[in-house]
C-alpha positions as CSV (number, residue, x, y, z in Angstrom):
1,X,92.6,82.0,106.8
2,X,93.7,85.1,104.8
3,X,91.8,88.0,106.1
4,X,93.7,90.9,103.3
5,X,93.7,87.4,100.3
6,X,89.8,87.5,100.7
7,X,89.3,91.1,100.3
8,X,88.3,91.8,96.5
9,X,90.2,94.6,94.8
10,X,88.5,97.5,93.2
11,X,89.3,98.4,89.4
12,X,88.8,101.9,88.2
13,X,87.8,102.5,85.0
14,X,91.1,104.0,83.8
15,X,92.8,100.9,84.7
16,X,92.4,97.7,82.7
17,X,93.5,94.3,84.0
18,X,94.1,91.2,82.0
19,X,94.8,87.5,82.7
20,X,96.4,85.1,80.6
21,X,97.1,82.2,81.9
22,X,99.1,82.6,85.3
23,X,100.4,86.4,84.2
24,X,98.9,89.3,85.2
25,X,98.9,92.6,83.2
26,X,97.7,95.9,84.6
27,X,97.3,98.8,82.6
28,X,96.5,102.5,83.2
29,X,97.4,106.1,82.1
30,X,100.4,106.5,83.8
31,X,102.0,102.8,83.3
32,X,101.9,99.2,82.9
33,X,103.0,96.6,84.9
34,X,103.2,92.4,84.5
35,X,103.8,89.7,87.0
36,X,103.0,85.9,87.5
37,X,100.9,84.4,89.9
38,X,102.2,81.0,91.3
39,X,100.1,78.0,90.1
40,X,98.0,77.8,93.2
41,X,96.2,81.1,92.5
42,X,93.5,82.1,90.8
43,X,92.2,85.7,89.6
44,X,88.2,85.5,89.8
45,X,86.3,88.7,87.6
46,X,83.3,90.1,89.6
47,X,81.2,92.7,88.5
48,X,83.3,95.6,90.9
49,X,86.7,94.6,90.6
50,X,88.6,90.9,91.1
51,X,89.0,88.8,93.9
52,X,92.1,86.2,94.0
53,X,91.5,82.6,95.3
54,X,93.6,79.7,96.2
55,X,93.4,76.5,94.3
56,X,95.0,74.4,97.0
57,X,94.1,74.9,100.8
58,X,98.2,74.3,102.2
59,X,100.4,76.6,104.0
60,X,102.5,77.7,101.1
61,X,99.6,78.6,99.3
62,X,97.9,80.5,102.2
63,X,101.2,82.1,102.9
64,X,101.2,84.1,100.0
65,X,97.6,84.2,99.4
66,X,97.4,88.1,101.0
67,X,101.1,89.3,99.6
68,X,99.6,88.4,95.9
69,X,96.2,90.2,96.2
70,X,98.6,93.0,98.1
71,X,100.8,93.3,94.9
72,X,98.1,93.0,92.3
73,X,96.1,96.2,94.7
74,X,99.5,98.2,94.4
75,X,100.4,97.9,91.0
76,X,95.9,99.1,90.3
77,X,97.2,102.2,92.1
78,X,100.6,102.5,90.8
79,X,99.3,102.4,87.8
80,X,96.6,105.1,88.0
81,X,98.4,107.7,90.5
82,X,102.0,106.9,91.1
83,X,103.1,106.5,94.5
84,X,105.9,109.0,96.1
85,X,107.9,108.9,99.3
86,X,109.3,112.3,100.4
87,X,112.5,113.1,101.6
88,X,114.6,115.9,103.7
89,X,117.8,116.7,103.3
90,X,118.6,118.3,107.0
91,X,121.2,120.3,108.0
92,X,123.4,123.8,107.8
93,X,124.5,124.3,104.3
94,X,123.3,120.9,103.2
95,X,121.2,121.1,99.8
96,X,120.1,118.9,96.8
97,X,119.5,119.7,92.9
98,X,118.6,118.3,90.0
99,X,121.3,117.3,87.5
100,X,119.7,116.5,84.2
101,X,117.8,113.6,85.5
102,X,120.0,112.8,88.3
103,X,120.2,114.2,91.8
104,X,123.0,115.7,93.3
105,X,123.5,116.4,97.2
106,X,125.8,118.4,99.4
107,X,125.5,116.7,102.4
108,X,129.1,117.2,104.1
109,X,131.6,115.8,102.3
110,X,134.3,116.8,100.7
111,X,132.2,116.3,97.1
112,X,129.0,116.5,95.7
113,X,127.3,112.9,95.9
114,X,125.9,112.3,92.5
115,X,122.4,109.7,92.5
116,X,122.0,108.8,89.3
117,X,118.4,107.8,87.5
118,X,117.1,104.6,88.4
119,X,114.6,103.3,85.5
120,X,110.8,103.2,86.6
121,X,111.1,106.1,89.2
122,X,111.0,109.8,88.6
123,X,112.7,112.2,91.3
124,X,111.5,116.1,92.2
125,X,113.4,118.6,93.8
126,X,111.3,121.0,96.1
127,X,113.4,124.7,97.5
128,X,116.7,123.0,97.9
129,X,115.7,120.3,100.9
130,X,112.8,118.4,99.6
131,X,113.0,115.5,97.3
132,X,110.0,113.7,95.9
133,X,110.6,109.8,94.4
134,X,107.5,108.8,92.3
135,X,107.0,105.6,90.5
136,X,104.4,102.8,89.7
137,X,106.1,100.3,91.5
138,X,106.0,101.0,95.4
139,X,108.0,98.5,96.1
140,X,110.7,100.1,93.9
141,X,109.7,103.8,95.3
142,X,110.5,102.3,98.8
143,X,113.7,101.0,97.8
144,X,115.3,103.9,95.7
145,X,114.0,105.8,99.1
146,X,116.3,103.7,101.1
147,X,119.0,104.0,98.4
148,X,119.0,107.7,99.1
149,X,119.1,107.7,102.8
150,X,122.2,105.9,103.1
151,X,123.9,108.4,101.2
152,X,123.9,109.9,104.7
153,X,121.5,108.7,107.6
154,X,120.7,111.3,110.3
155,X,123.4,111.4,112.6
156,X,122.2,110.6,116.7
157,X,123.0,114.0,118.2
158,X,122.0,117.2,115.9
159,X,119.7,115.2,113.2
160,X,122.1,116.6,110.1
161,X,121.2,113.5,107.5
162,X,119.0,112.8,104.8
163,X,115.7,111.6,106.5
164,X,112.2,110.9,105.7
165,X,109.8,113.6,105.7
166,X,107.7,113.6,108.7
167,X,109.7,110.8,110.8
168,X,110.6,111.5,114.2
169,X,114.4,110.8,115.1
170,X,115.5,110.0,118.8
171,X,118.8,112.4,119.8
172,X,121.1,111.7,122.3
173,X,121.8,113.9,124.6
174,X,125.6,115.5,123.8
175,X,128.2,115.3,126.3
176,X,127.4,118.8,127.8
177,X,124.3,117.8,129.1
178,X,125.5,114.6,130.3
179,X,127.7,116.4,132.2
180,X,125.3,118.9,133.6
181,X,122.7,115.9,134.5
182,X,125.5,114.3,136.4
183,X,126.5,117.2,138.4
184,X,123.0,118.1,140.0
């Protein structure tokens, strides 16, 4: 059994969500969003929020039982406060700016590396290192995220990349110190 698919979902005031049929529309002050449920679920109104309930008891409909209520509790809180990921850009003489709506980096190569807008997320530039993604749709916020850290993952022995702020990266030792730890 689905412990997260039995949990009811809180809906604030500012957010209003409506059912028709199998779609789901969520509305709030900063955005809307629609999906469909799958014909084995069923949103059920309660008097503090809604709580999602399978019509069938198999294992495709327990399956995705929890992601469903787990979409339908993200786009509630996309929609009233957007969610961000924040990003570094690490490294000497490395940098990012804003370009109209786009982003550009200097991360090291012999160019600028232009990221342009992607629809449904808004990007912030904090100083010259930060970057802030912001959007409704986490999923979406996760995946532009990603997007930008390829431009340039942190490389294994000094860090220099475009990371996530706060993780913790594992460096190798160089060959200096390879050297040294072999030697005594």
């Amino acid at each position: 059994m689905s412990k997260i698919g039995q949990k009811s979902i809180t809906v604030p005031s500012s957010v209003t969500l409506e059912v028709t049929g199998q779609m789901v529309k969520v509305k709030g002050p900063t955005d809307e969003m629609n999906f469909e449920l799958p014909d084995t679920l069923a949103l059920e109104k309660t008097q503090d929020g809604v709580i999602l309930k399978r019509k069938k008891e198999d294992k495709k409909t327990k399956s995705v039982h929890g992601l469903y209520r787990q979409l339908i509790f993200n786009a509630v809180v996309g929609v009233e406060k957007s969610w961000e990921k924040r990003m570094e850009v690490v490294g000497t003489g490395y940098n990012v700016k804003m370009q109209g709506e786009d982003l550009v980096f200097k991360i090291g190569y012999s160019h600028p590396v232009v990221f342009k807008k992607q629809p449904g997320v808004k990007y912030k530039v904090e100083g010259n290192n930060k970057v802030i993604i912001s959007g409704s749709d986490r999923q979406l916020v996760g995946q532009v995220a990603y997007q930008i850290k390829l431009i340039k993952k942190p490389d294994a022995y000094k860090g220099k990349g475009v990371k996530y702020e706060g993780e913790k990266l594992r460096i190798k030792p160089g060959k200096k110190a390879k050297a040294a730890g072999a030697a005594a």
